[in-house]
N, C-alpha and C positions, 0 to 999 in steps of 0.2 A: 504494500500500500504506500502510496507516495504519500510523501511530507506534505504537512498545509503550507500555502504560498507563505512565505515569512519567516520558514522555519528551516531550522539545521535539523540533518539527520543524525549527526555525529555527536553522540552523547551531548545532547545538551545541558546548560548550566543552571542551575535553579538556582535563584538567588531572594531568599526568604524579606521579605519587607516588615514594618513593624508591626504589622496588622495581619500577622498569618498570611500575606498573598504569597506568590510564588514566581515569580518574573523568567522569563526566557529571552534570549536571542532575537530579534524582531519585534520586541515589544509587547511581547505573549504575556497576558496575566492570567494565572491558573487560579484556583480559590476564589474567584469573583463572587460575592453576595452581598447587595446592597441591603437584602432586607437583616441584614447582622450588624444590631445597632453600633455596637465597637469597630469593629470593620468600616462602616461607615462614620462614624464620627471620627475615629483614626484620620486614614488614608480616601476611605472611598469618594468622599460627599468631594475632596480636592483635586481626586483623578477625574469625576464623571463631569465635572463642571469645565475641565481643562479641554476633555475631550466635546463636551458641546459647544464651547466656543470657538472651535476651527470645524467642529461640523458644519455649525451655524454659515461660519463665511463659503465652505466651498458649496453650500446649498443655495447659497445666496447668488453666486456666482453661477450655480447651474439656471438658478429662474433667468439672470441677465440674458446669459446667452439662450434659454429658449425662448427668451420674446423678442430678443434681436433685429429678428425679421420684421417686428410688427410696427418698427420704429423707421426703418431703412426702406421697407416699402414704397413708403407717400414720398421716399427723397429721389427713390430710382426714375423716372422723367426728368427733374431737373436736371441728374447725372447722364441724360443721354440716350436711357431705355426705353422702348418704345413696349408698352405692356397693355393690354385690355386689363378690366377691373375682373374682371373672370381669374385670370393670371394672378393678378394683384392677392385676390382672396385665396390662393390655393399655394402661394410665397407664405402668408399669413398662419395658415392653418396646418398646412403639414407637416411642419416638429410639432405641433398635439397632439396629431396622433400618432406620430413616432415614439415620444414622452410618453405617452399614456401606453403606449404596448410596452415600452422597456419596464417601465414598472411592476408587472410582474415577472421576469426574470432578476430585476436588479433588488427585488425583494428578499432575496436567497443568496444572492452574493456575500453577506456580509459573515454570514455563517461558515459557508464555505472557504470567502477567502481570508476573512479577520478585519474589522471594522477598519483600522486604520490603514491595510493595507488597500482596502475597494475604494477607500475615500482618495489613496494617491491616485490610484488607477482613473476611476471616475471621474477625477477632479483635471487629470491629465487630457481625455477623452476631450475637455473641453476645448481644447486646443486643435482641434481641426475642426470643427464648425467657425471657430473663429479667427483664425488665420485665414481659411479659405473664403471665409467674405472679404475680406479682407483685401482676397486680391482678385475676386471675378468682377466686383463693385468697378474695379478701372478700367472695366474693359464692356463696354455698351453693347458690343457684338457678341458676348456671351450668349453662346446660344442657353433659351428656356431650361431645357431638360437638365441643363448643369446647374442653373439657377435654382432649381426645386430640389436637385439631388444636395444642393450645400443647404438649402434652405431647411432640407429635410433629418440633415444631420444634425439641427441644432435641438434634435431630440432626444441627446443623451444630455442636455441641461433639464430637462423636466422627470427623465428616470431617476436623475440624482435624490430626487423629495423620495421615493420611496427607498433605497439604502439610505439615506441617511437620519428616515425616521426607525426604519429596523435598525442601526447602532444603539440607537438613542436609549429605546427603550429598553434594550439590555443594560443598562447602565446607571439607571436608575429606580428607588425602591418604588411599590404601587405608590404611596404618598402623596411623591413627588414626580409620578411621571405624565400627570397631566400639564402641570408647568413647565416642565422642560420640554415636552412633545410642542406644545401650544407655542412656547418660544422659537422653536427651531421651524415650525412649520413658518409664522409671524417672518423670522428674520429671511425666510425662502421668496415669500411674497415680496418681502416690498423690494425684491431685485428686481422684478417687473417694472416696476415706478421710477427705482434709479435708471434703470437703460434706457428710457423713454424719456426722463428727466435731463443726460446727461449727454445720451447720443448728440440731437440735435446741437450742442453748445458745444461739444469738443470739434464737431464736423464743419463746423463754419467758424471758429474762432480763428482769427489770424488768417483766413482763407480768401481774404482780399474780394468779396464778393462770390467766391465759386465754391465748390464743395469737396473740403478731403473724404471722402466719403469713408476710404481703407480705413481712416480711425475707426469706424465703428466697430471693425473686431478687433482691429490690431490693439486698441487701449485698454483692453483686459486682459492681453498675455500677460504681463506682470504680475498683475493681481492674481492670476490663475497659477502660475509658478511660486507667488507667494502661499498660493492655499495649499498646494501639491508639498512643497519645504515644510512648513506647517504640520500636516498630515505627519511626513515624514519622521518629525523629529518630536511631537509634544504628543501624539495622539497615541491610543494602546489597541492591542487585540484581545478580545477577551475567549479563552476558551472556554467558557463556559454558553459561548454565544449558541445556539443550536436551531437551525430552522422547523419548521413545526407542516411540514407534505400535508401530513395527513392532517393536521386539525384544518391545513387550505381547503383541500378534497371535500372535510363532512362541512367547512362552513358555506361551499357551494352547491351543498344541499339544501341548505336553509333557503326557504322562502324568503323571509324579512333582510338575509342578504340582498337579494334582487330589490326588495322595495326600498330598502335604505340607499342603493347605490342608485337608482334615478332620483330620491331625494338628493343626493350628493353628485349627480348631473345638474341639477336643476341648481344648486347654490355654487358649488366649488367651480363647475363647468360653466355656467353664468360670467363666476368674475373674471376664470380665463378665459374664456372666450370672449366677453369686452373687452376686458383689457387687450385685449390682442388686435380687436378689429377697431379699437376705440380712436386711435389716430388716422386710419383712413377715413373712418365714419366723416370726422370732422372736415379731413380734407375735401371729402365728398360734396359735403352739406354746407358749410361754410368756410372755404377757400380761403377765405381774407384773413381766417383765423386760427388758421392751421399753425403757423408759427406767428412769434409775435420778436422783433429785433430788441435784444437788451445791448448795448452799445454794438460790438462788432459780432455778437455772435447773438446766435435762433434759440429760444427758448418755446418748447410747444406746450402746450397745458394737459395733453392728455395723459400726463403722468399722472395728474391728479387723481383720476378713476382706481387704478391701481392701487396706489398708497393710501385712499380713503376705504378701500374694501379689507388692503392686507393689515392698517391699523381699528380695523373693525371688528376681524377675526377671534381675541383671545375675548373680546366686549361680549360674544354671542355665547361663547362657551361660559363665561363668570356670568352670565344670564340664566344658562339653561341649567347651570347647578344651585339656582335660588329658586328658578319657576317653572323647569321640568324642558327637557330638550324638546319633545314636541311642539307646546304652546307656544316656544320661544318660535320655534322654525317656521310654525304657522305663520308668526305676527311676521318674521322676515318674508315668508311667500306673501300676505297681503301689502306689506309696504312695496316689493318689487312689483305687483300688479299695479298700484295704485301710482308708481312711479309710469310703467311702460304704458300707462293710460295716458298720464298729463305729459309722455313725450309726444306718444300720437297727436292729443290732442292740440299741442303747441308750435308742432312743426312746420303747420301751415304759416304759421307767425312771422316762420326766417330769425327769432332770434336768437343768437349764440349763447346767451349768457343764459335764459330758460332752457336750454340744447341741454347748455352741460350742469344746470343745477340739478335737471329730470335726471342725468346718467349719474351725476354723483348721490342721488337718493338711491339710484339703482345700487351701484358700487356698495354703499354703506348696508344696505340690508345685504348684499349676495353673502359680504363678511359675516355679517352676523350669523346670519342661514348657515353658513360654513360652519363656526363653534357650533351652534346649537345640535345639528346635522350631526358634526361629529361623536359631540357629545351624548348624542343617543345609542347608536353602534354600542358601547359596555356594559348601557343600561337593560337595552333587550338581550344580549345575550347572556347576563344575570338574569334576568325574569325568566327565561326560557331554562336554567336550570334549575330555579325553584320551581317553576311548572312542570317539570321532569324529574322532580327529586324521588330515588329511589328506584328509576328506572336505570336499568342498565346499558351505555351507552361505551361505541369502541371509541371516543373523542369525547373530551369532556366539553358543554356549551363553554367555557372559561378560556380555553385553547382555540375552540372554533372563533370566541370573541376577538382574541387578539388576532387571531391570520385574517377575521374579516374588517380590521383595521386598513392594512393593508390591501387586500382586493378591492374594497370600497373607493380608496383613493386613488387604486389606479381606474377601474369602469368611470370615475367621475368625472378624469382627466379628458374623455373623451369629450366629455362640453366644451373644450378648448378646439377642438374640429368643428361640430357639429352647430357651433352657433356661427361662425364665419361663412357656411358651409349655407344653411339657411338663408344669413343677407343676402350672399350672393346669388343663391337660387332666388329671390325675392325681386330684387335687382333685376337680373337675367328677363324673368318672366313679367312684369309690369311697370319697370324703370323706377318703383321706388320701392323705399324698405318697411313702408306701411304694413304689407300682409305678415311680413316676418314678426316685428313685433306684434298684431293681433296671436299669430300662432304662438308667439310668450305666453301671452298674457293667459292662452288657452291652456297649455303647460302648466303653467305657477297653478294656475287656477285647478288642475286636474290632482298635480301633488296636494295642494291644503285639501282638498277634500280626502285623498287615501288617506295622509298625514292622520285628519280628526278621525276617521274613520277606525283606522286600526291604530292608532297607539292612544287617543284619547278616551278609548273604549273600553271598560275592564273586561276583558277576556281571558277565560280558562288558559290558553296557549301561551300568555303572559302572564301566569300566576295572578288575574285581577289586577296588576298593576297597569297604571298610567305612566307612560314613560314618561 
């Protein structure tokens, strides 16, 4: 049997620490148990915080580069490209669904290969999606299909959110691992908001009127080599990390798998998917106001969308543990209704500033929906073994819980395709994006009724509980 990536075969060294671990060659910690309060007050609580704070950055770094595209888009015309909005939407949308399929393979990496050595790797990966914009951007005559093939590759930045919420969680006790999960997902988001914040101002800074466009990948190689060093040098493997086949297998059994994971289309998919089309939207709709000049360089506002949904997020979860993840998600699926109402209704207007107050009430509830969404997933899968207790089961619901953590967040990522995917069919077929938002509104409105129906309901199947 071959060695785990990281490790020597040749008698390795164990090197005992003050808290019973046991240390190896690559960073290997044997002994790992946070829930041993000594262990943890020791050593642990100093290691698992050390290692969530380069997770944090190379997770952050994976959102950058998979919205990359969603920023560089509205810039490719001025740079020279001749693109249809068809084009434009399928630039946009496919690293989401690249992201969202890697995520459950890169769910299992961590186990297999050791947290800190999938974070070099993964964090590495990022480095050809964005180099390679880098350098197709210069060149106008870029044929399409390599355009979408680089565009496509910037979907090992959105695989990253699911290894680097599997590290996470092994590394901290139940306690504390909805704070740390909450943070790490939090600091993942809002790299959406910076690339969209940050592109536009590095690209035309100093650009004497014309556009460095290469910046837009080339300005996170550094950053990405710092997260990768990082990784390398402060982060651990824990062997005690273990993936869980089989509790994935019976949680794909579960029914309220499936209905939680279009709930978690419906919020998480929502905010990637605006966020993603939110800057064309704009250039679409109002041109004038697509970017806005702060002395020599382009500031665009639709960062804002982003950074108000990802600073929304931990808001909906500290919501749904005071008022019940359901009710919470409900109140976010009726404010997202009551927003994509007052966009339709207002679009005939032409105004920009009602445009983006409607998307930022949108943005604000998708987050919250996010928390509260999430926050449901451990509550039914708790209900579901007190409504099972005593039967005998080969997966405990507790196991099934946690690997449907993970499956949930990656089927949700598919909203990051699937909403871009819509405008543009919408677009396509009637020249405006009216009908698409109707069919939202149709959506939210079809989730809050499953939502009240099966969790606000006391049923058998849920031990009587109200999620």
């Amino acid at each position: 049997m071959s060695a785990p990536f990281g490790t020597t075969r040749t008698r390795p060294a164990y090197t005992p620490t003050a808290s019973g671990l046991a240390t190896r060659p690559g960073r290997w910690i044997d002994g790992w148990n946070p829930e041993d309060p000594e262990q943890w007050a020791g050593e642990g609580r100093r290691i698992a915080r050390r290692n969530l704070g380069w997770s944090v950055f190379a997770e952050f770094l994976g959102f950058v580069v998979w919205q990359l595209w969603s920023i560089v888009v509205v810039m490719l015309p001025a740079a020279g490209f001749d693109l249809t909005s068809g084009q434009q939407f399928w630039l946009i949308s496919v690293a989401s669904l690249v992201g969202a399929t890697l995520r459950f393979p890169y769910t299992f990496m961590v186990a297999r290969f050791g947290g800190r050595n999938w974070t070099i790797v993964s964090a590495g990966l990022l480095l050809v999606p964005a180099i390679l914009l880098g350098v197709v951007v210069q060149h106008p005559e870029t044929p399409y299909p390599v355009l979408l093939l680089v565009a496509a590759l910037g979907g090992v930045g959105g695989g990253n959110f699911a290894s680097s919420m599997a590290n996470i969680t092994f590394f901290f006790p139940q306690r504390e691992k909805g704070w740390a999960l909450g943070l790490n997902a939090a600091g993942g988001n809002i790299g959406a908001a910076v690339a969209q914040l940050l592109v536009p101002i590095a690209v035309t800074l100093g650009a004497a009127g014309t556009l460095n466009l290469s910046l837009a990948g080339f300005m996170w190689v550094p950053l990405i080599l710092v997260a990768m060093w990082g990784a390398w040098r402060f982060m651990d493997n824990l062997s005690a990390a273990r993936s869980d086949v089989a509790g994935a297998a019976a949680a794909l059994r579960e029914p309220h798998l499936w209905i939680m994971a279009l709930l978690y289309i419906g919020t998480f998919g929502s905010f990637i998917g605006f966020a993603g089309v939110f800057p064309k939207l704009i250039a679409d709709q109002f041109p004038a106001f697509s970017t806005f000049s702060v002395g020599a360089a382009s500031l665009s506002l639709a960062f804002l969308g982003a950074l108000v949904g990802s600073l929304a997020r931990p808001y909906g979860g500290r919501l749904a543990d005071r008022l019940g993840g359901a009710r919470m998600t409900i109140v976010a699926l009726g404010i997202m209704i009551a927003a994509t109402l007052a966009l339709i209704a207002t679009l005939p207007l032409g105004s920009f500033w009602l445009f983006l107050g409607c998307f930022l009430v949108l943005f604000c509830a998708t987050g919250v929906g996010n928390g509260a969404t999430y926050r449901m997933i451990p509550s039914i899968f708790a209900a579901r073994g007190a409504a099972t207790a005593g039967e005998e089961h080969a997966v405990s619901t507790q196991r099934q819980g946690a690997a449907a953590l993970g499956l949930i967040s990656a089927l949700g990522a598919y909203g990051g395709f699937v909403i871009p995917q819509v405008l543009n069919a919408s677009q396509a077929a009637s020249g405006s994006y009216v009908p698409a938002f109707w069919g939202f509104v149709a959506f939210y409105l079809a989730l809050g009724i499953v939502t009240a129906s099966v969790y606000l309901v006391p049923r058998a199947s849920l031990a009587g509980r109200i999620v």
